[in-house]
LUMKOLLUM-122123 format. One record per residue: x, y, z of N, C-alpha, C in turn; residue in one letter. Coordinates in steps of 0.2 Angstrom, whole numbers, plus 2048, in hexadecimal, padded with zeros to 3 digits. Example, Ala and Ser with C-alpha at 12.3 -4.5 7.8 and 13.67 -1.06 7.14 Angstrom:
<pts>
PT;842;7E4;827;83E;7EA;827;842;7F0;827;a $
PT;840;7F5;823;844;7FB;824;840;800;827;s $
</pts>
This chain:
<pts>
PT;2BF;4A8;8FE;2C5;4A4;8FF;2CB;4A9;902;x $
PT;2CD;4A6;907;2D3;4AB;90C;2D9;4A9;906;x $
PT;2DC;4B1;907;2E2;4B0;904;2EB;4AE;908;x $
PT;2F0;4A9;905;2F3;4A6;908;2F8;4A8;906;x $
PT;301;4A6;909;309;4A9;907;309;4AA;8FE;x $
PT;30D;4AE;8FB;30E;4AB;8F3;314;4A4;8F5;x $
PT;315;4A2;8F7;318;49D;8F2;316;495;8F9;x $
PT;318;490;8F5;314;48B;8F8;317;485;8F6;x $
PT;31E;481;8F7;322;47E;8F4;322;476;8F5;x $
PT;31C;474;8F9;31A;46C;8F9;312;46E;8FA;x $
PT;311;46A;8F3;309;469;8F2;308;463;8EF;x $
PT;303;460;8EF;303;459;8EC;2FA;45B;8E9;x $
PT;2F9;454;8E2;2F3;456;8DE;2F3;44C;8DE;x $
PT;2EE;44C;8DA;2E9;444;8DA;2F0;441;8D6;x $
PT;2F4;443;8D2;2FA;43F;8D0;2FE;43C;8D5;x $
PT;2FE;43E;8DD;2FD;438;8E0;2F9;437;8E5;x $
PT;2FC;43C;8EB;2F5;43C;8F1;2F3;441;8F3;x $
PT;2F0;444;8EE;2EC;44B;8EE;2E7;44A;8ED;x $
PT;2E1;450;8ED;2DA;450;8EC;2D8;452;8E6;x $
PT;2DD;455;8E2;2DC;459;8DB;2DF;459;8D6;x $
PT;2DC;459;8D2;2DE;459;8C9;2E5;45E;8CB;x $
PT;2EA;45E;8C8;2EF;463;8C9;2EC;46A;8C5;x $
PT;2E7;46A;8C1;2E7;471;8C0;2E3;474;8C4;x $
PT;2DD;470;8C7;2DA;472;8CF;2DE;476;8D3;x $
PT;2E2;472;8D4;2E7;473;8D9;2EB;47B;8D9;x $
PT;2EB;47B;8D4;2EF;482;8D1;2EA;487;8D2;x $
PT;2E5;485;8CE;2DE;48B;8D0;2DE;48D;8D6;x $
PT;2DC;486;8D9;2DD;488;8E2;2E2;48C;8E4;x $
PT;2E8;48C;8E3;2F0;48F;8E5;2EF;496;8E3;x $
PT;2EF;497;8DD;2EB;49E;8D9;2E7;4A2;8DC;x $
PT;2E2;49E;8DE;2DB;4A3;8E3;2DC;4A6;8E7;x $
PT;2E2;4A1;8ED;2E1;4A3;8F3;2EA;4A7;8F2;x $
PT;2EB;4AB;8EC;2F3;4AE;8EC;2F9;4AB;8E9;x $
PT;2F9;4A4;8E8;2FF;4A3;8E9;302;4A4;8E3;x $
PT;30B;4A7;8E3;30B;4A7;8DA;311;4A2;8D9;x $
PT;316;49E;8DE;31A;49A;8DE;318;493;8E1;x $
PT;317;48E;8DC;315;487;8E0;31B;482;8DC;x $
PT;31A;47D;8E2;31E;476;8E0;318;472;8E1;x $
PT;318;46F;8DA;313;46A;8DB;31A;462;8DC;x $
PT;317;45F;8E1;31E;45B;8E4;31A;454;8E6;x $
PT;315;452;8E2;312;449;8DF;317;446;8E1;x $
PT;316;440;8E6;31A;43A;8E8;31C;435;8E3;x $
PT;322;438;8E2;327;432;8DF;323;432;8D6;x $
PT;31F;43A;8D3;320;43A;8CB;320;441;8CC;x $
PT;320;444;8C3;31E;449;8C2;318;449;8BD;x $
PT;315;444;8BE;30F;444;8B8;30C;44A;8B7;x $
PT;30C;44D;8BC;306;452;8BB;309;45A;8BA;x $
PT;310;458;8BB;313;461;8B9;310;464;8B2;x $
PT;312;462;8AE;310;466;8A8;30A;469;8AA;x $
PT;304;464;8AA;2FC;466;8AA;2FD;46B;8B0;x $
PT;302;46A;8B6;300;471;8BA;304;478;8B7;x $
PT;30B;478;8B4;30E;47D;8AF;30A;480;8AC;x $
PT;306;47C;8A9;2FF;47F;8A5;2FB;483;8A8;x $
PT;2F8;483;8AD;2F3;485;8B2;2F6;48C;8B6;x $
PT;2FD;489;8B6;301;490;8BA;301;495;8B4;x $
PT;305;494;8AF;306;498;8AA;2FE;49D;8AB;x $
PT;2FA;49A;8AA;2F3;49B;8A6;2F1;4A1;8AE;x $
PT;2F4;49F;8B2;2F1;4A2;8B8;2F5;4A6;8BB;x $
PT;2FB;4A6;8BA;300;4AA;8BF;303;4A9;8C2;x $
PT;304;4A1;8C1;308;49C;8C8;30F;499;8C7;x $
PT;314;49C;8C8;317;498;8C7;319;490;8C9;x $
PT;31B;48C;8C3;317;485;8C8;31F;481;8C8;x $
PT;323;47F;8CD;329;47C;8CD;329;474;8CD;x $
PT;32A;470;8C8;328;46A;8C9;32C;466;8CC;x $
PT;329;463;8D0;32F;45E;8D6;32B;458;8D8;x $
PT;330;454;8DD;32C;44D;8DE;32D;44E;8E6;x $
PT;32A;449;8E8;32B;449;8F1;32D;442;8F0;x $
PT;332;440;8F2;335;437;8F2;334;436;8F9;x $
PT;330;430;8FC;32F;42C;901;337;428;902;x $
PT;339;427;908;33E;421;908;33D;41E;90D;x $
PT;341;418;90E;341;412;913;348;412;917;x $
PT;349;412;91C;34E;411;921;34F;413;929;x $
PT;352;412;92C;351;414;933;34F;419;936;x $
PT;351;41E;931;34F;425;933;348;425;933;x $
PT;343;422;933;33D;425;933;33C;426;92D;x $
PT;335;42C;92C;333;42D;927;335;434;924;x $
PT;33A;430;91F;341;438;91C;33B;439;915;x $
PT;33A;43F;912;339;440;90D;33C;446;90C;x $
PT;33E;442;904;341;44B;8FF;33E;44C;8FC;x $
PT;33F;453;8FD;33C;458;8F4;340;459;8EE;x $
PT;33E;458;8E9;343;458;8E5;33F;45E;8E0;x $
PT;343;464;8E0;341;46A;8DA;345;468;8D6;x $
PT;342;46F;8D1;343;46F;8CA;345;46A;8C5;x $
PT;341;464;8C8;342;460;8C2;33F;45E;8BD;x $
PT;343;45B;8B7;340;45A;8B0;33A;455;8AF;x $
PT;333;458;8B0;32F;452;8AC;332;44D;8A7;x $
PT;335;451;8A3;335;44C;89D;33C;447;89D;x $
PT;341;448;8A3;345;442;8A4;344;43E;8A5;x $
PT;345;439;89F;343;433;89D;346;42D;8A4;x $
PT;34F;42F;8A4;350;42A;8AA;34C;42A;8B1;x $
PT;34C;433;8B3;349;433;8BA;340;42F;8BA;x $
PT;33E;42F;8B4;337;42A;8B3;338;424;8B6;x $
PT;33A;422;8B4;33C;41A;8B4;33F;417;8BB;x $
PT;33F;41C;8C0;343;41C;8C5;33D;41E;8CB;x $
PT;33A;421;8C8;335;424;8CC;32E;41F;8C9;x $
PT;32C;41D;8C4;329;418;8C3;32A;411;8C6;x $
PT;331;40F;8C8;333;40A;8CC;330;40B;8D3;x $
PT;332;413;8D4;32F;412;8DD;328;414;8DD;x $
PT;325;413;8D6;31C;415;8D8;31A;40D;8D6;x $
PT;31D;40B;8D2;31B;403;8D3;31B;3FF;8DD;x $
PT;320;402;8E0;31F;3FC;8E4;31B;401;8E8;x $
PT;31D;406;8E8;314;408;8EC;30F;407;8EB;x $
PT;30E;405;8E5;308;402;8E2;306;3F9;8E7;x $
PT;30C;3F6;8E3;30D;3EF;8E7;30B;3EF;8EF;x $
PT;30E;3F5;8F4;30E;3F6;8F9;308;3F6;8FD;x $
PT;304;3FB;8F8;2FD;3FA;8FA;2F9;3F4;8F9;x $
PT;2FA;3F3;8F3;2F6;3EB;8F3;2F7;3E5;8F8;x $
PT;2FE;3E7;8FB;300;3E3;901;2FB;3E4;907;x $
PT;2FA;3E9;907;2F7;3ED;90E;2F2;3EC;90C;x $
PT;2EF;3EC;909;2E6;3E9;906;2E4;3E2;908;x $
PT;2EA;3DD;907;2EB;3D6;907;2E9;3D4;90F;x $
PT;2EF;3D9;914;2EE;3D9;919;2EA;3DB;91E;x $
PT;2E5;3E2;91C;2DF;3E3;920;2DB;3DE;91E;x $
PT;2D7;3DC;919;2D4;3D6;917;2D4;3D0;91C;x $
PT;2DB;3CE;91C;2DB;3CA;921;2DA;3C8;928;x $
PT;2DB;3D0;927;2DB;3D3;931;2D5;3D4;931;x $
PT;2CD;3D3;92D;2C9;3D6;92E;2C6;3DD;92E;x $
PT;2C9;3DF;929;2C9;3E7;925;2C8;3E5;91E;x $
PT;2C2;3E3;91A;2C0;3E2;916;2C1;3EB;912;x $
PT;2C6;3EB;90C;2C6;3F2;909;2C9;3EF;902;x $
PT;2C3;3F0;8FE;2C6;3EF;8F6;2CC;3F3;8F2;x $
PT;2D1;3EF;8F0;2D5;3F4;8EC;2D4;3F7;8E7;x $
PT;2CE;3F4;8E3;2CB;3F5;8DE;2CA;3FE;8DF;x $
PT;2C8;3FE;8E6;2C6;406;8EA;2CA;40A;8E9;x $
PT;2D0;408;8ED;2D5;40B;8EE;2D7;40F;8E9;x $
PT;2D7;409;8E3;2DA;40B;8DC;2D8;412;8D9;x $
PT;2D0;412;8DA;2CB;417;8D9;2CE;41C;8DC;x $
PT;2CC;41B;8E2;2CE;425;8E7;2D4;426;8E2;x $
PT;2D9;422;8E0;2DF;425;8DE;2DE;429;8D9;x $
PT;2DB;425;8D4;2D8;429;8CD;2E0;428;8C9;x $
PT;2E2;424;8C8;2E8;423;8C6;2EE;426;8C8;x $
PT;2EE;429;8CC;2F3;42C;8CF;2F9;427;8D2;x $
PT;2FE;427;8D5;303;422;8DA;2FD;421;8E0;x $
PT;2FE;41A;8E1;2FB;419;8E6;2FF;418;8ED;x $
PT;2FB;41D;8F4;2FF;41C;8F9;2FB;41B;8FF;x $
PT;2FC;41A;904;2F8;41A;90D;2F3;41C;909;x $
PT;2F1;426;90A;2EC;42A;908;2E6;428;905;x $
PT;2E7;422;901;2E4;420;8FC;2DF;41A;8FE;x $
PT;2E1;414;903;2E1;413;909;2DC;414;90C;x $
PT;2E1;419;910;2DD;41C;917;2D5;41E;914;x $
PT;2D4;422;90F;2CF;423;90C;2C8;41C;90C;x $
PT;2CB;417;907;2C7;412;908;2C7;40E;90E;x $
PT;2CA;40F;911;2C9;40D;919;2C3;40F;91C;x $
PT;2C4;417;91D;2BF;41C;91E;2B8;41B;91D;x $
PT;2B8;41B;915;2B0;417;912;2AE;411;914;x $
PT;2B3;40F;914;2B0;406;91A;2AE;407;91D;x $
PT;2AD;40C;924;2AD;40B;92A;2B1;407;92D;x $
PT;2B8;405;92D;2BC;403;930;2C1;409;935;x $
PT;2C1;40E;934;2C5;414;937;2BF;418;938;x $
PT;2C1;41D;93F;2BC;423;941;2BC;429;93A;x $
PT;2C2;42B;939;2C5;430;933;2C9;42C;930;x $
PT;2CC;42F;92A;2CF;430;926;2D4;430;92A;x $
PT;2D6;434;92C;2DE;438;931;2E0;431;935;x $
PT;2DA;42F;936;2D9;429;93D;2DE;423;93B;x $
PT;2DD;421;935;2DF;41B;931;2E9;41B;932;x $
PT;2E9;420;933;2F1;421;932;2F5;41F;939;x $
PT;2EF;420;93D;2F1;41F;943;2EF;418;948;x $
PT;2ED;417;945;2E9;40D;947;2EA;409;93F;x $
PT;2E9;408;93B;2E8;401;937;2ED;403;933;x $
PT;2EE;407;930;2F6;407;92B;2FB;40C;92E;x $
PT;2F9;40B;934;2FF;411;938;306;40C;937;x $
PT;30D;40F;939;313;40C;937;314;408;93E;x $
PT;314;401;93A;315;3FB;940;30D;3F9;944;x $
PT;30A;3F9;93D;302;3F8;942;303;3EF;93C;x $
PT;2FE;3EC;93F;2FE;3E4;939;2FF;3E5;931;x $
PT;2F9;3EA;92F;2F9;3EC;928;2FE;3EE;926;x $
PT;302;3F2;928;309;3F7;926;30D;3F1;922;x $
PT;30F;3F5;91D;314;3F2;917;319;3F7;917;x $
PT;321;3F4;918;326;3F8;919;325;3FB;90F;x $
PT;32A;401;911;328;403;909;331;3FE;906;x $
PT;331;3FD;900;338;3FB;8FC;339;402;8F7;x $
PT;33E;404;8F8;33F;40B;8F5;346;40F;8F6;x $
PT;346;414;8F6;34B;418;8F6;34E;419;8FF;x $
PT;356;419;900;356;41C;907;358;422;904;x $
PT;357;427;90E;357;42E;90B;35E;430;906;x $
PT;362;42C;908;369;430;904;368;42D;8FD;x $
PT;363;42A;8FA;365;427;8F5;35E;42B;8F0;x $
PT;35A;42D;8F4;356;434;8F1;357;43A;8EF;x $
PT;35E;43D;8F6;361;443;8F3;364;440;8ED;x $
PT;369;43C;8ED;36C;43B;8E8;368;43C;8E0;x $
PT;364;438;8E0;35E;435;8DA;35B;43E;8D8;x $
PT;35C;442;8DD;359;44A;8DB;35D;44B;8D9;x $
PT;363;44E;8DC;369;450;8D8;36B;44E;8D2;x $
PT;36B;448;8D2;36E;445;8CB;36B;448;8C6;x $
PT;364;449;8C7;360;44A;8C1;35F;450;8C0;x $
PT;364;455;8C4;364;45D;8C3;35F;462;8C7;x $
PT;35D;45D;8CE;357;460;8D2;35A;464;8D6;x $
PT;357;464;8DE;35B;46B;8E0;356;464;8E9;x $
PT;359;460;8EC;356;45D;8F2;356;461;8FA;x $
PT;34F;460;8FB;34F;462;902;34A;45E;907;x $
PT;34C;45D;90D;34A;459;910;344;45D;915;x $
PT;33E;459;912;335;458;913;335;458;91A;x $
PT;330;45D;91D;32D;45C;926;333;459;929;x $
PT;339;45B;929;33D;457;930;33C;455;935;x $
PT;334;458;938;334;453;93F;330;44C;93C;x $
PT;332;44A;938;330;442;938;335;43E;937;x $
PT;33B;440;937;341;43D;937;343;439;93C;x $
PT;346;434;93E;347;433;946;34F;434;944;x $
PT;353;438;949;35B;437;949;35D;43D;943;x $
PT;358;444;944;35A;449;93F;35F;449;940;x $
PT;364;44D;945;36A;44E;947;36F;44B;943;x $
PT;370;445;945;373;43E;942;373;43E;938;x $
PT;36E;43E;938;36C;43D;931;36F;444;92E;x $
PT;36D;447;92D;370;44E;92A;375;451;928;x $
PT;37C;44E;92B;381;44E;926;384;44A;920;x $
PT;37E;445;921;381;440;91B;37D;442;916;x $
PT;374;444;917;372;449;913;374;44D;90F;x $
PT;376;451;913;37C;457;90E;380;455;90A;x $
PT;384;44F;90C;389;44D;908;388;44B;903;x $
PT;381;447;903;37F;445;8FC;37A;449;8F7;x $
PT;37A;450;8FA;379;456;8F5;373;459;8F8;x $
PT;371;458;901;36B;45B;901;36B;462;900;x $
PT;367;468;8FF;367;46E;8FE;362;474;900;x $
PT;35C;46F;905;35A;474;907;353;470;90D;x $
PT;352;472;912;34F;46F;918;349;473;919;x $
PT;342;470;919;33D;472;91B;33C;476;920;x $
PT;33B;47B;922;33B;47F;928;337;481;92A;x $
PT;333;484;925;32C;486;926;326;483;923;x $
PT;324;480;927;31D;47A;925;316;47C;92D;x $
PT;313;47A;92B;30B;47B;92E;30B;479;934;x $
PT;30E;474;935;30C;46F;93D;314;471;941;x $
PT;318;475;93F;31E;474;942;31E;47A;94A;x $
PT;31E;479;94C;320;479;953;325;480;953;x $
PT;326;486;956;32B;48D;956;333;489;957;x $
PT;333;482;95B;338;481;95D;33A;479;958;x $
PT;337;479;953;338;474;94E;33A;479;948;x $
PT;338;480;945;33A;484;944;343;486;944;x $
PT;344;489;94B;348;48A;94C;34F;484;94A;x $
PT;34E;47E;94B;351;478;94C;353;479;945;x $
PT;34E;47A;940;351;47A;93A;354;47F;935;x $
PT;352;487;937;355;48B;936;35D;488;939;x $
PT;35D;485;941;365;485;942;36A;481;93C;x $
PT;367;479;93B;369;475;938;36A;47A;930;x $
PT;365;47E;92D;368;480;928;36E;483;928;x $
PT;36F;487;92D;374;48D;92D;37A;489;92D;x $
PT;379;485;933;380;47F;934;382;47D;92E;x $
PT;37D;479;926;37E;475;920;37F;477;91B;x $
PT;37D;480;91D;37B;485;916;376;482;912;x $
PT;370;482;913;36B;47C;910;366;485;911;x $
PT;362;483;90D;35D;48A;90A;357;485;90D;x $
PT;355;48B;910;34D;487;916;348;489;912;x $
PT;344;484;90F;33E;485;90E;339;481;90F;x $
PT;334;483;90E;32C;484;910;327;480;90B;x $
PT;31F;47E;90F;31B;47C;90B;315;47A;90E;x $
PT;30F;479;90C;30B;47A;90F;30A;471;90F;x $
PT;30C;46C;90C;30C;467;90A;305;464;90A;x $
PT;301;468;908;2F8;468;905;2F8;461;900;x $
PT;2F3;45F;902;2F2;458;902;2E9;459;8FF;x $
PT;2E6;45E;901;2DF;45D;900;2D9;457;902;x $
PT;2DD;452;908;2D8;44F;90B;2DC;44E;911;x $
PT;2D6;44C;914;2D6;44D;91D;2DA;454;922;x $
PT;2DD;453;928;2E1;45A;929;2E7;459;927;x $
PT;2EA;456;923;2F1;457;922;2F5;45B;91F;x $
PT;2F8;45D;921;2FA;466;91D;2F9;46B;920;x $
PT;2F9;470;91A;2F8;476;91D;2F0;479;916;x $
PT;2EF;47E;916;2EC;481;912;2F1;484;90C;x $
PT;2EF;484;905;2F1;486;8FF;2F5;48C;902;x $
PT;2FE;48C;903;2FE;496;903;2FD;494;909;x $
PT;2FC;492;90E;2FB;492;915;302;494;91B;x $
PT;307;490;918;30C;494;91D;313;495;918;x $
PT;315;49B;91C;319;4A0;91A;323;49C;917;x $
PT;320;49E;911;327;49E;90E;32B;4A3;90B;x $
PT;334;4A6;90E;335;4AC;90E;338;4AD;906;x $
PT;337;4B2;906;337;4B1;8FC;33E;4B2;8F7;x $
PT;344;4B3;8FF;34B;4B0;8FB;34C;4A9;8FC;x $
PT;347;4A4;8FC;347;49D;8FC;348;49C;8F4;x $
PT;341;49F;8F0;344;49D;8E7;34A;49F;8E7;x $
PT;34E;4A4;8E8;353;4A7;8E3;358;4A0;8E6;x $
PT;359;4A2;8EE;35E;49C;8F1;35E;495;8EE;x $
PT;358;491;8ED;358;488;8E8;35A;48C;8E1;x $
PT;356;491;8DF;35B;48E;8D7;360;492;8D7;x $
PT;364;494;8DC;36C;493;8DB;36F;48E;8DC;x $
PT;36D;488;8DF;370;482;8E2;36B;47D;8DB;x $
PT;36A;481;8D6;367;479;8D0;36F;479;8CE;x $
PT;371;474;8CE;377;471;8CA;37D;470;8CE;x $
PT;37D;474;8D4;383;477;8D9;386;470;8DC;x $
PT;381;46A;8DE;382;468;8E5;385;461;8DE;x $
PT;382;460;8D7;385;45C;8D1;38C;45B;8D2;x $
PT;38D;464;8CE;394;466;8CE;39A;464;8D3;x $
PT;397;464;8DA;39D;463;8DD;39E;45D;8DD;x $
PT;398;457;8DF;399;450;8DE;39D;44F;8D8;x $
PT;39C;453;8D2;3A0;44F;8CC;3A7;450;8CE;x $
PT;3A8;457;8D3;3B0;45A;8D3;3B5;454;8D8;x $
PT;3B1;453;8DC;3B1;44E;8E1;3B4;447;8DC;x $
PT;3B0;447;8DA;3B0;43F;8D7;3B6;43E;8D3;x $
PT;3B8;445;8D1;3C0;441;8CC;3C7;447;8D0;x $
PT;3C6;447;8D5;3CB;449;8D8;3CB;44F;8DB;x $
PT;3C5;455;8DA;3C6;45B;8DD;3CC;461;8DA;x $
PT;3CC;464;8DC;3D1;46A;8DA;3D9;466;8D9;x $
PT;3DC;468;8D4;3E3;466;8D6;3E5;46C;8D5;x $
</pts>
């Protein structure tokens, strides 16, 4: 197995659309080098501890986060949410709210391929997920096995592409409403693959305002001059650029475990921003300096 960057800050495991038990997951990261991972499951942390574990045991340091999906004009905004606490009972409960209607979400879109004549059991669906939050991924997989779609990859681009019949809008968080939901809980927010956004530009001050902290930069599919774009926006918002392989373990989406290059004053830069972007809201909130 080729070896890959050490650190690795969006990976995802079967907790929700991943291919791997999260201690897998970590072996994987481990083998091919990595000693800094975020495990970043859409919308829990079910699986932090057991990967903690696995890091520990192997040499990995393992930073537990979430990847929040949202709904609104922007496209498709996602944030990263470090350093947060598995065991926060409220951020549970918040984040169990947006894996419920993903869940419902899907059952929708199963309702409607059936109809359309895309016979695909949810019963299946259920399975590929293996208990995990259920998303498209999960989907597109049973699609696949039908013989309704050429690939997997395909699926996302014809029968549950966004605006295709089956498509079910998501009901969840907008992006300001994600930063904020990070911060509050003592996390450290950055905004996931930019170029999926529509109306970066636009969108990005109000980002910040509501506590963003750090903008992907370096990701696998991004383009020298999608790169730079983002390096600029950082420097403009003082936002810490980081990176990720956003490894999925099915079809090509992503990069490989360790696959693209994260610079290694990324750690120290987030955890000086855990608590910073709070503080100022609370200063804010009762009047600022007098």
């Amino acid at each position: 197995m080729s070896v890959g960057y050490p650190i690795d800050l969006h990976t995802h495991s079967l907790r929700s659309d991943g291919a791997y038990e999260p201690t897998e997951l970590i072996e994987r990261a481990a083998a091919r080098g990595v000693t800094i991972q975020a495990l970043a499951d859409h919308d829990t942390l079910a699986g932090a501890a057991e990967a903690i574990a696995a890091g520990e045991r192997l040499g990995v340091r393992v930073i537990p986060s979430t990847e929040l999906n949202t709904e609104s004009q922007w496209g498709d905004v996602h944030v990263l949410g470090y350093f947060l606490d598995p065991a926060d009972a409220a951020l549970e409960d918040r984040l169990r709210w947006l894996r419920e209607n993903r869940g419902r979400r899907i059952e929708l879109m199963v309702e409607k391929l059936n109809a359309l004549g895309y016979p695909v059991s949810l019963e299946r669906v259920m399975a590929i997920a293996k208990g995990g939050s259920l998303g498209r991924p999960h989907l597109a997989q049973a699609l696949f096995e039908a013989g309704h779609v050429a690939s997997y990859d395909s699926a996302f681009d014809t029968l549950i592409a966004k605006g295709a019949e089956a498509y079910v809008q998501r009901i969840g968080l907008t992006p300001l409403e994600a930063v904020q939901l990070v911060v509050a809980h003592g996390g450290v927010p950055s905004l996931a693959h930019p170029f999926t956004v529509v109306g970066l530009e636009e969108l990005m001050p109000q980002l910040v305002a509501a506590g963003l902290a750090g903008i992907e930069t370096y990701y696998g599919s991004h383009p020298p001059t999608m790169t730079a774009t983002c390096l600029a926006l950082a420097r403009r918002y003082d936002l810490v650029p980081t990176g990720g392989s956003d490894f999925h373990g099915r079809g090509d989406h992503g990069a490989p475990l360790g696959g693209t290059f994260v610079p290694p004053e990324t750690i120290p830069a987030l955890e000086a921003r855990r608590g910073r972007r709070a503080a100022a809201t609370m200063t804010t909130a009762v009047g600022g300096d007098s």
